[in-house]
Backbone as CSV, one residue per row, in Angstrom:
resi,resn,N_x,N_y,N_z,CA_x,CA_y,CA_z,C_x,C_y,C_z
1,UNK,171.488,82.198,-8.121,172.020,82.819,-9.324,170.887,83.169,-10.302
2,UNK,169.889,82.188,-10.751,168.989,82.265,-11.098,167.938,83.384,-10.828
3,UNK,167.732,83.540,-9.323,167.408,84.464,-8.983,167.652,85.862,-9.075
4,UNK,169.347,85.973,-9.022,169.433,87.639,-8.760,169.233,87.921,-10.821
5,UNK,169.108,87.158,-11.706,169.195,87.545,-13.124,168.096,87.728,-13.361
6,UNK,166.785,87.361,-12.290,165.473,87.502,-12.658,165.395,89.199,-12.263
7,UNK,166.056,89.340,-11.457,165.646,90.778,-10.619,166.281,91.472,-11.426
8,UNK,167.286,91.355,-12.199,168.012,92.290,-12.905,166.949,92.680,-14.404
9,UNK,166.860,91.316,-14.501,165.228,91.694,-15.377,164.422,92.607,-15.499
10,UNK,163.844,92.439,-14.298,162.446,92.702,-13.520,162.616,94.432,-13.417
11,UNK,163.994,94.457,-13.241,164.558,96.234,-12.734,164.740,96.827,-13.968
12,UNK,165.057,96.092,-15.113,165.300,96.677,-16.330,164.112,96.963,-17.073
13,UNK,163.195,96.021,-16.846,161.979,96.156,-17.153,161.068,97.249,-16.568
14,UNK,160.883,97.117,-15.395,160.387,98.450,-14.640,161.202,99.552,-14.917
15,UNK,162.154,99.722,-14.973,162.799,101.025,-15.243,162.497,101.792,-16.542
16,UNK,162.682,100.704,-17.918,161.897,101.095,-18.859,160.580,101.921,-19.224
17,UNK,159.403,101.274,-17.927,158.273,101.809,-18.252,157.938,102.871,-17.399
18,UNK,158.629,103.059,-16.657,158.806,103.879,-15.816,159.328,105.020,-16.333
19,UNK,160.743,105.365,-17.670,161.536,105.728,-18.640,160.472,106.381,-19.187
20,UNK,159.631,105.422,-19.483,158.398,105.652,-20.902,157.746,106.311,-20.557
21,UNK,157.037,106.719,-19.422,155.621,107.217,-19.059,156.317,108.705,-18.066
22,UNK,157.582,108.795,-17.858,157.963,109.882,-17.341,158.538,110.580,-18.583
23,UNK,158.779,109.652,-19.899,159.706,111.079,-20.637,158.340,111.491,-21.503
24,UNK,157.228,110.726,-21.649,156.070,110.929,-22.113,155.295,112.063,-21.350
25,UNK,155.117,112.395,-19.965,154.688,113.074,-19.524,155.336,114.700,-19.186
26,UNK,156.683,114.333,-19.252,157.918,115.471,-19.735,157.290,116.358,-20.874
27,UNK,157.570,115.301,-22.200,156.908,115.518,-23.533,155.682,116.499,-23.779
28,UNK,154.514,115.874,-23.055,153.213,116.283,-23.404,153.782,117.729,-22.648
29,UNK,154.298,117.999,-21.567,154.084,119.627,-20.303,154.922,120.498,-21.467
30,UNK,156.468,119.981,-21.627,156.873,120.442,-22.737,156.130,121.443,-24.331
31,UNK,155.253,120.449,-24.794,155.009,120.659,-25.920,153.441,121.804,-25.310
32,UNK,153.002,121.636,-24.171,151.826,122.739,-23.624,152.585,123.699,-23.688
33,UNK,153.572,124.208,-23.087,154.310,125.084,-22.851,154.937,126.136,-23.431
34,UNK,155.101,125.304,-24.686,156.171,125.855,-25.910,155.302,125.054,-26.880
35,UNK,154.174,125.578,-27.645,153.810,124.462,-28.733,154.135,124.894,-30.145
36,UNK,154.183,124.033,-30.930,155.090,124.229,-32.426,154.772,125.273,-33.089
37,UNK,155.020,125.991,-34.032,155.188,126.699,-34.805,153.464,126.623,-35.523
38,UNK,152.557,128.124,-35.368,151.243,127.558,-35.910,151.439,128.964,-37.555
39,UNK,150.471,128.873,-37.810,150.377,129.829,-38.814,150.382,131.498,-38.473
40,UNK,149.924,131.528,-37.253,150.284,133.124,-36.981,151.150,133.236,-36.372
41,UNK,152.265,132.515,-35.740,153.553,132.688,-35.646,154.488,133.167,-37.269
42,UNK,153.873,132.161,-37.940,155.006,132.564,-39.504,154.001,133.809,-39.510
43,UNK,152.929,134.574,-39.918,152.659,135.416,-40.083,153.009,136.418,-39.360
44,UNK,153.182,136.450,-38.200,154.546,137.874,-37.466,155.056,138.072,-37.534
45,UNK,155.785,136.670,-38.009,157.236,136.322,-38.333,157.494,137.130,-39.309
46,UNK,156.570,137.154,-40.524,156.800,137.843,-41.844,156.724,139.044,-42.040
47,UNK,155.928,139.773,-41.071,155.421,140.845,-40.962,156.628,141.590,-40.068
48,UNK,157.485,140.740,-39.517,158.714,141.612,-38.071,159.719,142.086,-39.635
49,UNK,159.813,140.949,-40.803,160.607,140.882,-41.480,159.993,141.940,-42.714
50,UNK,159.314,142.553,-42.527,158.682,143.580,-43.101,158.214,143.089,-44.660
51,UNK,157.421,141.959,-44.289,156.659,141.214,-45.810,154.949,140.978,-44.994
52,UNK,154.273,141.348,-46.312,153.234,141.227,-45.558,152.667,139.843,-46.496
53,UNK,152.536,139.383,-45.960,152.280,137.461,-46.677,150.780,137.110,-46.544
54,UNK,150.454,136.827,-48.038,149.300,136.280,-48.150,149.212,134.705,-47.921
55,UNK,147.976,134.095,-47.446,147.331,132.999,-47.143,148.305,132.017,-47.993
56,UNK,148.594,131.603,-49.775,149.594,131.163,-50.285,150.784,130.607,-49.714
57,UNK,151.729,132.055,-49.026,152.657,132.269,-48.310,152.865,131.501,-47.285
58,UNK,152.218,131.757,-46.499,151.636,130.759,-45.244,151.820,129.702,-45.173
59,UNK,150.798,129.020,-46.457,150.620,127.638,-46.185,152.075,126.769,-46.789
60,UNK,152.405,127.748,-47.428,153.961,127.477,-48.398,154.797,126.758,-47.150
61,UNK,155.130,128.095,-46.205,156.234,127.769,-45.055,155.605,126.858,-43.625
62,UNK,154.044,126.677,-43.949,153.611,125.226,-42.894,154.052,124.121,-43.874
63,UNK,153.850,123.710,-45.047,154.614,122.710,-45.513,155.518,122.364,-45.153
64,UNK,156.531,123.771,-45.377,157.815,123.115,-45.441,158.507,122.979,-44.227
65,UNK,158.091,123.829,-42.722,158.176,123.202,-41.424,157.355,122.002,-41.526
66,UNK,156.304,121.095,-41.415,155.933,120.276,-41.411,157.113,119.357,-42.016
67,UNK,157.742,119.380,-43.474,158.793,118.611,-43.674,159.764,118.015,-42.970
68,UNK,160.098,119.294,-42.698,161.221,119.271,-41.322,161.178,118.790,-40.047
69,UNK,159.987,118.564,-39.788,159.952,118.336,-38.484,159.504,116.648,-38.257
């Protein structure tokens, strides 16, 4: 009895780090792939939206994504 509660352990435990280092490596390919929002993204962005945005501007809407995120 003792025994099979160690293994149930042992499986919960391994599964965990196993959990960890696969949704971590998910994560990192993920974020290569598609990476966040940089400053010349909002600047196209502004420019598709027919504003032409100075440096100010910019750093205004990296703030406030940075907030958000």
């Amino acid at each position: 009895m003792l025994h099979d509660i160690l293994l149930v352990i042992v499986g919960v435990i391994i599964g965990c780090v196993i959990g960890f280092f696969g949704a971590r490596f998910f994560m990192k390919k993920y974020l290569k792939d598609n990476p966040p929002i940089n400053e010349d993204m909002i600047k196209a962005l502004m420019m598709q939206m027919g504003r032409k945005p100075n440096q100010k501007q910019i750093n205004q809407m990296m703030k406030a994504m940075e907030k958000y995120q």
